[in-house]
MIGU-125224 format. One record per atom (N, C-alpha, C): residue in one letter; x, y, z; atom name; residue number from 1. Coordinates in Angstrom, 2 decimals. Example, Ala and Ser with C-alpha at 12.3 -4.5 7.8 and 13.67 -1.06 7.14 Angstrom:
# residues 2
R   residu      east     north        up   atome   num
R        A     13.19     -5.69      7.80       N     1
R        A     12.30     -4.50      7.80      CA     1
R        A     13.20     -3.30      7.80       C     1
R        S     12.85     -2.25      7.08       N     2
R        S     13.67     -1.06      7.14      CA     2
R        S     12.90      0.03      7.87       C     2
# end
This chain:
# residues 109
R   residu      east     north        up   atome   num
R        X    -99.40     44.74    -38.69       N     1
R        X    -99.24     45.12    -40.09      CA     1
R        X    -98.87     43.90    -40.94       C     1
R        X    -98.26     42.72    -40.65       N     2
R        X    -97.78     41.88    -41.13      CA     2
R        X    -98.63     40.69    -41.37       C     2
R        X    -99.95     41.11    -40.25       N     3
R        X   -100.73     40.13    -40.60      CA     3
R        X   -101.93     40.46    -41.82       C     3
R        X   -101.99     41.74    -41.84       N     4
R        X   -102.79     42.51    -42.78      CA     4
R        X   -102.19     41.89    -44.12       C     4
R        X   -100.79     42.20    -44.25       N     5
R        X    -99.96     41.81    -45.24      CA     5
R        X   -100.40     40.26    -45.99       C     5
R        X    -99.99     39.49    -44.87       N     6
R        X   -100.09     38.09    -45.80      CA     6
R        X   -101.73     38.11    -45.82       C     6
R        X   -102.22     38.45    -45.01       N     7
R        X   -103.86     38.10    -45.44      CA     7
R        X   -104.36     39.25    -46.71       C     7
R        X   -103.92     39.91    -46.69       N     8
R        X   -104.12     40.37    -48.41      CA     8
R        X   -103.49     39.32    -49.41       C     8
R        X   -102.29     39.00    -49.51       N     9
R        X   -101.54     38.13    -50.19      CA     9
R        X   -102.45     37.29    -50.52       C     9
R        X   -103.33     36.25    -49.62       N    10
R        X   -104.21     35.29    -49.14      CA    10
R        X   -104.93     35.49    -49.97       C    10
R        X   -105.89     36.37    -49.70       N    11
R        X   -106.91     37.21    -50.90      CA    11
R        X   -106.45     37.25    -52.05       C    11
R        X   -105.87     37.62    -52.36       N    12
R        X   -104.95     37.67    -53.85      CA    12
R        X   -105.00     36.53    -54.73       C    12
R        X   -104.10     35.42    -53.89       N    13
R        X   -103.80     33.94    -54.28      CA    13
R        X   -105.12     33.38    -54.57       C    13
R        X   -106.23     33.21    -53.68       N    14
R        X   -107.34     33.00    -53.57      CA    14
R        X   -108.45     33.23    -54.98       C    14
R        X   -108.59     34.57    -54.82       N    15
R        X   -109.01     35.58    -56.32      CA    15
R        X   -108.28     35.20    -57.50       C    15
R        X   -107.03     34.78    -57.89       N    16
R        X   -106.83     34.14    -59.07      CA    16
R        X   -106.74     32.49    -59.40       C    16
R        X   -107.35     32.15    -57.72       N    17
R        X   -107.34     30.47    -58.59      CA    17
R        X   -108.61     29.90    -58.35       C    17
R        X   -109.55     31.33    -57.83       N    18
R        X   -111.31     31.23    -58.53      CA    18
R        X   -111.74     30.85    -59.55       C    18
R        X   -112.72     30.33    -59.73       N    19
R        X   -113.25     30.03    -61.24      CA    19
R        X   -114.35     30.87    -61.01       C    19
R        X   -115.08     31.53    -62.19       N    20
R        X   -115.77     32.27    -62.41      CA    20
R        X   -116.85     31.86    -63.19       C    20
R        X   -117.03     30.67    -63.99       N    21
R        X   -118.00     29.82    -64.44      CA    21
R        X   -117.92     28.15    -64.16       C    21
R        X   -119.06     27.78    -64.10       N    22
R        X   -119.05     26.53    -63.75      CA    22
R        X   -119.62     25.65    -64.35       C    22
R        X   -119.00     24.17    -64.93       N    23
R        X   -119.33     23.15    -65.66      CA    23
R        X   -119.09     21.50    -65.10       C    23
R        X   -119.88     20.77    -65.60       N    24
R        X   -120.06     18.94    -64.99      CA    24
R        X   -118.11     19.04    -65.30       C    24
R        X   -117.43     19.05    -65.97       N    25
R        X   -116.35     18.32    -65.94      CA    25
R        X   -115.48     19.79    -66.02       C    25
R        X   -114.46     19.87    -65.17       N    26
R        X   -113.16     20.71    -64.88      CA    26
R        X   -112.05     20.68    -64.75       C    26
R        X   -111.03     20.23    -65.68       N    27
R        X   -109.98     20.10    -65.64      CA    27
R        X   -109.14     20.65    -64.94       C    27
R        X   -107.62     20.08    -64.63       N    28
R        X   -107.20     21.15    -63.48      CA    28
R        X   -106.53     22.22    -64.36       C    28
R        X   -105.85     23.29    -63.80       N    29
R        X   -105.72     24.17    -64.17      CA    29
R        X   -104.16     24.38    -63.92       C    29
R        X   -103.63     25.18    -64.57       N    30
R        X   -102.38     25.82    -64.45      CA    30
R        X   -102.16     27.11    -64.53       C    30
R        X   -101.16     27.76    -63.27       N    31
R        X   -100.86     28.91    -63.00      CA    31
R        X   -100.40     29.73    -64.66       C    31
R        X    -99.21     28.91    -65.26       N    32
R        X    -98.80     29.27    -66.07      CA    32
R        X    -99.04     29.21    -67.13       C    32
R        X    -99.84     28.24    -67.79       N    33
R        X   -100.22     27.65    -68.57      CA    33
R        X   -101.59     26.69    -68.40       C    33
R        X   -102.36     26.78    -69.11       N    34
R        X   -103.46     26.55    -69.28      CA    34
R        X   -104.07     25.86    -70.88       C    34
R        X   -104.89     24.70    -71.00       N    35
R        X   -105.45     24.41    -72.36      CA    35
R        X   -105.78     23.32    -72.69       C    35
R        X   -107.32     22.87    -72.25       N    36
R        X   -108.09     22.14    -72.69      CA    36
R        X   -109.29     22.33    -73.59       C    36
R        X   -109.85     20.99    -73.07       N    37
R        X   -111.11     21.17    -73.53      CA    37
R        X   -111.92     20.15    -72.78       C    37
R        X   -113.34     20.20    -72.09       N    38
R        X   -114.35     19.15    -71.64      CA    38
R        X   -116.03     19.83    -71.86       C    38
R        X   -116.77     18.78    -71.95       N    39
R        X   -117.63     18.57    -72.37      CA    39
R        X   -119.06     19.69    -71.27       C    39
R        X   -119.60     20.70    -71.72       N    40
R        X   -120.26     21.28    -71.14      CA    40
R        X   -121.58     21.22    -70.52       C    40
R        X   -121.83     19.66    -70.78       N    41
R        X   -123.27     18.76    -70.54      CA    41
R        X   -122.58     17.44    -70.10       C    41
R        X   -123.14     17.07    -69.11       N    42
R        X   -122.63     15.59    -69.01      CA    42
R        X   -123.66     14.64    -69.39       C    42
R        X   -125.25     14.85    -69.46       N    43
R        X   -126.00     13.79    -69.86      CA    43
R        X   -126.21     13.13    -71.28       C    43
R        X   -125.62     12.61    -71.62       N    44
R        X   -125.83     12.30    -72.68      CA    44
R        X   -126.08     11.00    -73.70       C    44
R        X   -127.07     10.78    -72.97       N    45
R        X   -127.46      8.96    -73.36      CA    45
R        X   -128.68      9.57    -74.04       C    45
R        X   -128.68      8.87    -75.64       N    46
R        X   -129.17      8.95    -76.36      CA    46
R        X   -129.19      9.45    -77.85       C    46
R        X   -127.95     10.53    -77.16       N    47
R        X   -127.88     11.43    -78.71      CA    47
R        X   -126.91     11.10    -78.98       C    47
R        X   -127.20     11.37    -80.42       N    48
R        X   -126.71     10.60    -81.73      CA    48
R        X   -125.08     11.69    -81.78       C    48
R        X   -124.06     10.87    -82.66       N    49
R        X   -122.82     11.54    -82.54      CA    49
R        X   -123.16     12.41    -83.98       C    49
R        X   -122.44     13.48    -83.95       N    50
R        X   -122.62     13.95    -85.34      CA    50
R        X   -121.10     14.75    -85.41       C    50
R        X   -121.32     15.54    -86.71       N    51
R        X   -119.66     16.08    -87.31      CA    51
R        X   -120.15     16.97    -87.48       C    51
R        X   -120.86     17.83    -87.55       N    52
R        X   -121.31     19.04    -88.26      CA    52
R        X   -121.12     20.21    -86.69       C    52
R        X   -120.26     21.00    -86.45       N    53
R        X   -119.81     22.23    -85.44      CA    53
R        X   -120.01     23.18    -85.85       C    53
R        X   -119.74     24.25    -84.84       N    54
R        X   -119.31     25.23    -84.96      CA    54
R        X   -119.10     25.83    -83.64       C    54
R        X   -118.20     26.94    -83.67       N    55
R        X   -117.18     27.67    -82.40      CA    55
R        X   -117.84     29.10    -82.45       C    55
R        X   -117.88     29.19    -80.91       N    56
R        X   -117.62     30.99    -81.07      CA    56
R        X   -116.80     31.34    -79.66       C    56
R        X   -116.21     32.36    -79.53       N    57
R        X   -115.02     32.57    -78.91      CA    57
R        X   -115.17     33.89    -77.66       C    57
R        X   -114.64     33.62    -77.23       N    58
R        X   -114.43     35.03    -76.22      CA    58
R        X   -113.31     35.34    -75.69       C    58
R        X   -112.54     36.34    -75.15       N    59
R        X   -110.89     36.78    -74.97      CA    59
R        X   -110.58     37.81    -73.80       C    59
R        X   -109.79     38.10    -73.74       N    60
R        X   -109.38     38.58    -72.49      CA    60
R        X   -107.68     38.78    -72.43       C    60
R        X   -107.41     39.80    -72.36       N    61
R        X   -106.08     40.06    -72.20      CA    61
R        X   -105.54     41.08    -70.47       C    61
R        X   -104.88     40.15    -70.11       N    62
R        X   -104.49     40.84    -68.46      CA    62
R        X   -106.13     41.10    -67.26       C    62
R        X   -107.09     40.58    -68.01       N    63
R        X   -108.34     40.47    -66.55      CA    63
R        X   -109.08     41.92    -67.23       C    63
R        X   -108.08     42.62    -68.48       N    64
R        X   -108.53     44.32    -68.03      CA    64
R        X   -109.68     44.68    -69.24       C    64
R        X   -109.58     43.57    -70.38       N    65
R        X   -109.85     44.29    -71.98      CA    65
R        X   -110.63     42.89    -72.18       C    65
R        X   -112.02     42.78    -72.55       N    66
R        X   -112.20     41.16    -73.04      CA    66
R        X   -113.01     41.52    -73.83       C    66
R        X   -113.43     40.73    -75.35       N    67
R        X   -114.17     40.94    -76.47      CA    67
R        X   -114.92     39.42    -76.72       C    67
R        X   -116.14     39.42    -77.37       N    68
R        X   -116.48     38.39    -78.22      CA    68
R        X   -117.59     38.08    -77.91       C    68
R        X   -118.11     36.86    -78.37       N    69
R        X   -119.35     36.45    -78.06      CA    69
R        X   -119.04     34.66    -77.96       C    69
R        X   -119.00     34.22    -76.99       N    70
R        X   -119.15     32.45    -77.35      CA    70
R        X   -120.60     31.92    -76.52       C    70
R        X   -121.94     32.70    -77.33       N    71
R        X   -122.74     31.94    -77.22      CA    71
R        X   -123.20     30.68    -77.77       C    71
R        X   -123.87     30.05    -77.32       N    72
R        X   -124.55     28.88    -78.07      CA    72
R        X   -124.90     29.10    -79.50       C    72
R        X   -125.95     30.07    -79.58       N    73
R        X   -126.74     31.02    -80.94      CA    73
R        X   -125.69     31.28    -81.63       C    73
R        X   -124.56     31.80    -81.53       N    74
R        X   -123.40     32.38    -82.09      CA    74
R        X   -122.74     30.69    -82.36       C    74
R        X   -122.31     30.45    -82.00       N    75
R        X   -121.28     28.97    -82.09      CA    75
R        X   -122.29     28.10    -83.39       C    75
R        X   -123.90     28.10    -82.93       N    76
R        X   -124.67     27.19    -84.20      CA    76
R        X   -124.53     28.05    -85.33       C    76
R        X   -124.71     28.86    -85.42       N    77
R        X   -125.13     30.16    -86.20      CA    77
R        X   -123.57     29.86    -87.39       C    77
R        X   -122.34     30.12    -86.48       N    78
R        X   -121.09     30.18    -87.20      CA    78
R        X   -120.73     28.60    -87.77       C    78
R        X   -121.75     27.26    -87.25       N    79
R        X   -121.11     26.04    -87.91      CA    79
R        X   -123.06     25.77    -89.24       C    79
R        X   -123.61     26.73    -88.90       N    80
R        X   -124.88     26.25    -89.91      CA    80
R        X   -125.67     25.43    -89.14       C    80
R        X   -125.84     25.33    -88.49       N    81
R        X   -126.40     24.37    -87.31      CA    81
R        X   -128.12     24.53    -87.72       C    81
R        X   -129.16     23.53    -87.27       N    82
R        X   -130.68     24.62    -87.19      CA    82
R        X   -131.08     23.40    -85.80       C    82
R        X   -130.47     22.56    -85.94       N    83
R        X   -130.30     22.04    -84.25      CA    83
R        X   -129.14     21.80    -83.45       C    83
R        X   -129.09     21.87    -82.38       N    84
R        X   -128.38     21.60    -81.16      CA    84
R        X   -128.25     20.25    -80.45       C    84
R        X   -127.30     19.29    -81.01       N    85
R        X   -127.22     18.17    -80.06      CA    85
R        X   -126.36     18.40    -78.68       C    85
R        X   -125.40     18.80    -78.56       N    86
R        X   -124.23     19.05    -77.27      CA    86
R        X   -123.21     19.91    -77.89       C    86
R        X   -122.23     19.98    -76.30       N    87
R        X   -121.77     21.07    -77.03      CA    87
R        X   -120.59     21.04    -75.94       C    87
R        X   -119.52     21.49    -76.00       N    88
R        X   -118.12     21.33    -75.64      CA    88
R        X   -117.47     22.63    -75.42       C    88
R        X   -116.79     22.83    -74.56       N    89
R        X   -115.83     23.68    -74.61      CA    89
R        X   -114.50     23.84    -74.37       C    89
R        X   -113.76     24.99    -74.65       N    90
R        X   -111.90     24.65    -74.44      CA    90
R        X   -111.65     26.26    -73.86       C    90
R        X   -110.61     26.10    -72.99       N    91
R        X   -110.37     27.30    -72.60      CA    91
R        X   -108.62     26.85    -72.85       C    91
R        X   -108.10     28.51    -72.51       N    92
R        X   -106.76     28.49    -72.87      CA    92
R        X   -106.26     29.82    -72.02       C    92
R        X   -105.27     29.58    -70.82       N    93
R        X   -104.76     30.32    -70.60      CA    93
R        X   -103.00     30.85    -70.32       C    93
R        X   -102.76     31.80    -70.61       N    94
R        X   -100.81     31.95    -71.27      CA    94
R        X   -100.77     32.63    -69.82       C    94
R        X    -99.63     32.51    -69.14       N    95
R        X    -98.68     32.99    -68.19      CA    95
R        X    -99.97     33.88    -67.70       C    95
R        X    -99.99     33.61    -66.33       N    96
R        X   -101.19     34.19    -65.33      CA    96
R        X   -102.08     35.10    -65.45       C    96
R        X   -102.94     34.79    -66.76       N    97
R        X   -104.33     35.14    -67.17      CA    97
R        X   -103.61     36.48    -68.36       C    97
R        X   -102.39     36.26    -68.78       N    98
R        X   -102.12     37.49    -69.45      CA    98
R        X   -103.09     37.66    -70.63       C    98
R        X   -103.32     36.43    -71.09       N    99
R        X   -104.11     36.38    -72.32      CA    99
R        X   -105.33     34.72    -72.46       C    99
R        X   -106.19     34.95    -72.26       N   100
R        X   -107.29     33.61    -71.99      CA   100
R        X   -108.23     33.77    -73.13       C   100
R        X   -108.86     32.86    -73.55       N   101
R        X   -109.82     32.46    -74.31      CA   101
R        X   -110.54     31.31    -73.90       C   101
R        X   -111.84     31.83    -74.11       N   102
R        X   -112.89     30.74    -73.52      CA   102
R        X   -113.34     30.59    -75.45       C   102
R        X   -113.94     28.97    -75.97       N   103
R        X   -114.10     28.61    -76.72      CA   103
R        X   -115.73     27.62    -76.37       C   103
R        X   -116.56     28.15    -77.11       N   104
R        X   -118.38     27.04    -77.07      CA   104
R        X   -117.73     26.47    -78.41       C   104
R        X   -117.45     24.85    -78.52       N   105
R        X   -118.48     24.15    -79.67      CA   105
R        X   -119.69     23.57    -79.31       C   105
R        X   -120.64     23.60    -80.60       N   106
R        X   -121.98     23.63    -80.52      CA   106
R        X   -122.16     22.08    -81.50       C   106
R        X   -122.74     21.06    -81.62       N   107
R        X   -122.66     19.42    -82.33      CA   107
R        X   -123.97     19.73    -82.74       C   107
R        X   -124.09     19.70    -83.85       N   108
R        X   -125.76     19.13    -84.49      CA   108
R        X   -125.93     19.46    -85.99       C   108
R        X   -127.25     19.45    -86.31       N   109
R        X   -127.59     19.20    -87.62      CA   109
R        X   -127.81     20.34    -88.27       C   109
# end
């Protein structure tokens, strides 16, 4: 019974320090706290830097309730965009996934 025990535990521990999407650069992460940002393309020789963004967002409270949209289309769409140079993202998470946000910026013209 005891071994059932910690090997659920195992499982457990395991299942919350999964990642569930995957990108060229991954910062490490924190149990308790969480909040960056890295770059969602790593190739990028050639293109030009620009200022012109835009964000779109997605949320999640306790793993149970999540809303939004942070597509690409959505992120150009919300900075005026009509092209796509690169594009970045930031995630943010408070005391063990109680409340997370995943964040797309979208760079172009």
């Amino acid at each position: 019974m005891r071994r059932i025990a910690g090997l659920s535990a195992l499982c457990v521990v395991a299942a919350l320090w999964a990642g569930c999407y995957s990108t060229p650069v991954m910062p490490p992460s924190g149990m308790i706290y969480s909040g960056y940002k890295a770059p969602l393309q790593a190739e990028l020789e050639g293109q030009a830097v620009v200022d012109k963004s835009g964000e779109a967002s997605s949320s999640s409270i306790l793993g149970l309730i999540a809303w939004g949209d942070c597509s690409l289309q959505t992120a150009a769409k919300e900075g005026g965009l009509s092209t796509m140079n690169y594009a970045d993202y930031s995630y943010l998470n408070v005391i063990l996934g109680i409340y997370q946000r995943f964040t797309v910026t979208v760079y172009g013209k």
